[in-house]
Each structure stands twice: as C-alpha cells, then as structure tokens.
C-alpha positions in Angstrom: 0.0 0.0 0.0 1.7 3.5 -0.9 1.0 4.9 2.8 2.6 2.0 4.2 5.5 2.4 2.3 5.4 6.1 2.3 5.4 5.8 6.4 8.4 3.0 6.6 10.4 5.5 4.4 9.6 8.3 6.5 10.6 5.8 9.9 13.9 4.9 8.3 16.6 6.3 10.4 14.9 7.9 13.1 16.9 8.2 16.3 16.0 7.1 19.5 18.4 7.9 22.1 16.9 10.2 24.2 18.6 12.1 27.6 18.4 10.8 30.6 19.4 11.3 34.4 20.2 9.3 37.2 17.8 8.1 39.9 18.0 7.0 43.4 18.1 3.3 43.4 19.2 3.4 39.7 16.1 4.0 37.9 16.6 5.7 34.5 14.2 8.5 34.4 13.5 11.0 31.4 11.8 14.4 31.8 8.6 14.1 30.4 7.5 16.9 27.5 6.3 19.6 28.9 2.1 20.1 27.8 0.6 23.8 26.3 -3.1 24.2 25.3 -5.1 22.5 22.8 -5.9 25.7 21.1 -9.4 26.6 19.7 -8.8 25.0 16.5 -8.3 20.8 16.9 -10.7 19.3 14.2 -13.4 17.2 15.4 -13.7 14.4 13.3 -16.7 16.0 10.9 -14.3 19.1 10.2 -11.1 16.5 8.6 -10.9 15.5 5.4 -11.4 11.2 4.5 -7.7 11.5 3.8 -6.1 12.0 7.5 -2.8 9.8 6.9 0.8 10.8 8.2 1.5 12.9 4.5 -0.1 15.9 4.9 1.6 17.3 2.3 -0.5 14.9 0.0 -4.5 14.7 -0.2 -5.4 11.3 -1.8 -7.3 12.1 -4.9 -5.3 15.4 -6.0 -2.2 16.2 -8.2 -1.5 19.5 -6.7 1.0 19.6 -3.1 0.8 22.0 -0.5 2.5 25.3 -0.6 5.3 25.5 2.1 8.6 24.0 2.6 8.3 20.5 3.1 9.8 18.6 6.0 10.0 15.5 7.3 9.5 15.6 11.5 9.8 12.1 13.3 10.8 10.7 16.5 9.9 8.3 19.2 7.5 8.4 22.1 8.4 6.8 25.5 7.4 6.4 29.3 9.9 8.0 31.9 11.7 5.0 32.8 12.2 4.9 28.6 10.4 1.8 27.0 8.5 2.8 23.9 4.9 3.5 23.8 4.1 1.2 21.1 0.6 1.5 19.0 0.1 5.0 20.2 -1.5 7.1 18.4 -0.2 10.7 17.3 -2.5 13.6 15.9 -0.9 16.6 14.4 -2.8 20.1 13.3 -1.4 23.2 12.2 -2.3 26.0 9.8 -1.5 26.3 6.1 1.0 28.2 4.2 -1.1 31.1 4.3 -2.1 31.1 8.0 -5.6 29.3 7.7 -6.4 26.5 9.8 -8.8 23.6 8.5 -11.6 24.7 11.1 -14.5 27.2 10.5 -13.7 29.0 13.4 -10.5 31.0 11.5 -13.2 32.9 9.9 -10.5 35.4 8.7 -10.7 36.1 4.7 -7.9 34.5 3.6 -8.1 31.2 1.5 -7.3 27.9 2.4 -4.4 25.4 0.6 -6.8 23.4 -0.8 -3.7 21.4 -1.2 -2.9 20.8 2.8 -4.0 18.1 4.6 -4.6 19.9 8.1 -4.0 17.4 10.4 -3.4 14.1 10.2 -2.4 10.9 12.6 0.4 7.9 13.0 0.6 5.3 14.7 4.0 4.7 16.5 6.0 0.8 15.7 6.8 -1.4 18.2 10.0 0.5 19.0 7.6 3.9 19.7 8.4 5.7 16.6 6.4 7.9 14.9 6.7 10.4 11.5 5.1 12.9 8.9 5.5 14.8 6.4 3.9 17.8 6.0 4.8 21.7 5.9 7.5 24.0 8.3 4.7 26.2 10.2 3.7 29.0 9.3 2.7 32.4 10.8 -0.5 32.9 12.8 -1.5 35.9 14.2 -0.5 36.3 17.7 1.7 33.5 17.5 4.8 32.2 16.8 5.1 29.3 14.1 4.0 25.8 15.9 2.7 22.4 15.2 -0.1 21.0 17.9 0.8 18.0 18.9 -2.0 15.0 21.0 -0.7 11.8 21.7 -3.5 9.0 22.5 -3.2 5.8 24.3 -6.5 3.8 22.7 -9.0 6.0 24.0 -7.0 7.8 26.8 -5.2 11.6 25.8 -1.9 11.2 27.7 -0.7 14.7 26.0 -1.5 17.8 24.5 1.8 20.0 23.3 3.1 22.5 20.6 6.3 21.8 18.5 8.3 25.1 17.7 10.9 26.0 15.2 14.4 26.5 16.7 15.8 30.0 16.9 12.8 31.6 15.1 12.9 35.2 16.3 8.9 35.0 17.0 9.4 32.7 20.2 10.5 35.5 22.4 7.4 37.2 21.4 5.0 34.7 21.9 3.2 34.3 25.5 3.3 30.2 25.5 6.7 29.5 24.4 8.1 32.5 26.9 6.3 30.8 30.1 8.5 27.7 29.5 11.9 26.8 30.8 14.7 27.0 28.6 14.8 23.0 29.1 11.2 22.6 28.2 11.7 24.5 25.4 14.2 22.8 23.8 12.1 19.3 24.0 9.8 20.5 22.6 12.0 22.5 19.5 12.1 21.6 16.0 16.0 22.0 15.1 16.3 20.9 10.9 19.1 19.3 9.0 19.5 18.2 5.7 17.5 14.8 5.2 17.6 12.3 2.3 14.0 13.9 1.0 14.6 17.5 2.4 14.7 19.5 5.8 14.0 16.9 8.6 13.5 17.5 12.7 13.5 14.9 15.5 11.2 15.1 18.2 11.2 12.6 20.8 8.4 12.6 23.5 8.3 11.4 27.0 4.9 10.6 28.2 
C-alpha cells in the first residue's frame, strides 16, 4: 500500500536515544514533555478531510501539493523510565501556508491550501516511533510558528503539546513558548538538517 511504504520511508533512520538522568536506586528517568493548550482549532472528526494519513503534504485524490517548505519531523515516544509506547496514536494540526487553519472558526478572509492536509495521525511501531510529512509552520497571528501536537493511548489523551521551530525570532514574542523553561523549550524545539527527501526535525516525546 503506498502509505505504508510512504510511512516506513519516513521511519527509516529515526533516532532514539533520548537524555536521561540518574535516579536513586538506579532508575533511569526522562523528563517528560512539557504540555501547552489545545488551542481553539483541533478538528473534530466531521471538520477533517477522508484522507487524515501521516503525509499531509499529500491529499489522496489530488495532483497538486501543499504550498510551504516541506519537511519530514519524526521521532519516538516513551514512558519515563524509557520503554516505547508502542501503538500510540499521534495527531498533528497546524495552519497552512497562508495562515488558515482547516476549522471554520479561522473565519479570517484568507483562503485555504486546498492542497494541505490539516491534520493528520500515525501510529507509533513497536520501537515507539512515529513520523510525517507535512509543511514547516507557518505564521498565525498572535503567534509564533508551531505544530499541535496530541498523543492518545487507545482512548485515553496522555498529551497535548506544541512543537516550535528552533531560533525563530517570534518565540521571544510569543506568550506560551516564553512561560516555558529553557529545558522545556528545547524538548519540545524543531532544530532541521539536511535529510535524504529534504529539511527533517527529530522530536522525541516522554509521556
């Protein structure tokens, strides 16, 4: 099937070291990722399109891509003591190139990519990793550029979070990411490098 293979691709590679620290009687602990707010615009399942897949660059049925730069962000979700959370599920949302988010309450006149996905979900492997492709954010107003992040176990929401992009000048600006500590910040930073299929970040998350 061409998501399967378009989702081991996108797997390939990913790293899974994560940093740890040292606990009394010799329990290996990570910190977990620090959690922000939903946000007013997470689609409920009658606002997504059919196609809700890991490529969000993509929308089954259309020639056309999104507008945006296109990145690869992956990485692998684990408890503190660091096993991976296998058969989670991970959502992802975040406006388009132009700003718009895929929910009718960004009632703002500007048009939507009908090339963009929106949001979209994986599930993690055995070894707790996860990936997509989609678009480097984008501008809102009021805000810096971020990705919302949910992470579900079966039925159970075990965390809500925002991704940001490393060293964009909009994070000292922006009330959420400034409340954080520098240490929560950075787990929860995008930082890109030059991937086999483009710009690529590696996010681990500690649940």
């Amino acid at each position: 099937m061409p998501h399967e293979n378009s989702r081991r691709t996108l797997l390939a590679g990913t790293t899974t070291a994560i940093g740890s620290l040292l606990l009394p009687r010799t329990i290996l602990a990570n910190e977990l990722t620090p959690r922000a707010a939903e946000g007013p615009f997470y689609p409920t399942k009658s606002m997504r399109m059919p196609d809700t897949d890991n490529d969000l660059v993509k929308i089954a049925g259309l020639v056309r891509e999104a507008g945006g730069e296109i990145i690869t962000l992956k990485g692998q979700i684990t408890d503190r003591k660091g096993a991976p959370m296998a058969g989670a599920r991970i959502e992802i949302w975040q406006c388009d190139v132009n700003g718009k988010y895929l929910h009718p309450g960004d009632d703002r006149s500007v048009p939507n990519d009908q090339g963009f996905q929106g949001f979209g979900h994986d599930i993690t492997d055995d070894a707790g990793n996860y990936a997509f492709r989609t678009i480097k954010p984008t501008r809102y107003p009021g805000r810096t550029p971020h990705i919302h992040v949910k992470i579900l176990d079966g039925r159970r929401e075990v965390l809500t979070t925002q991704f940001y992009v490393d060293g964009e000048p909009g994070n000292a600006r922006d009330g959420l990411y400034r409340r954080m500590s520098k240490a929560n910040a950075k787990a929860v930073s995008m930082a890109f490098t030059k991937g086999p299929n483009g710009p690529e970040t590696i996010v681990n998350v500690v649940v």
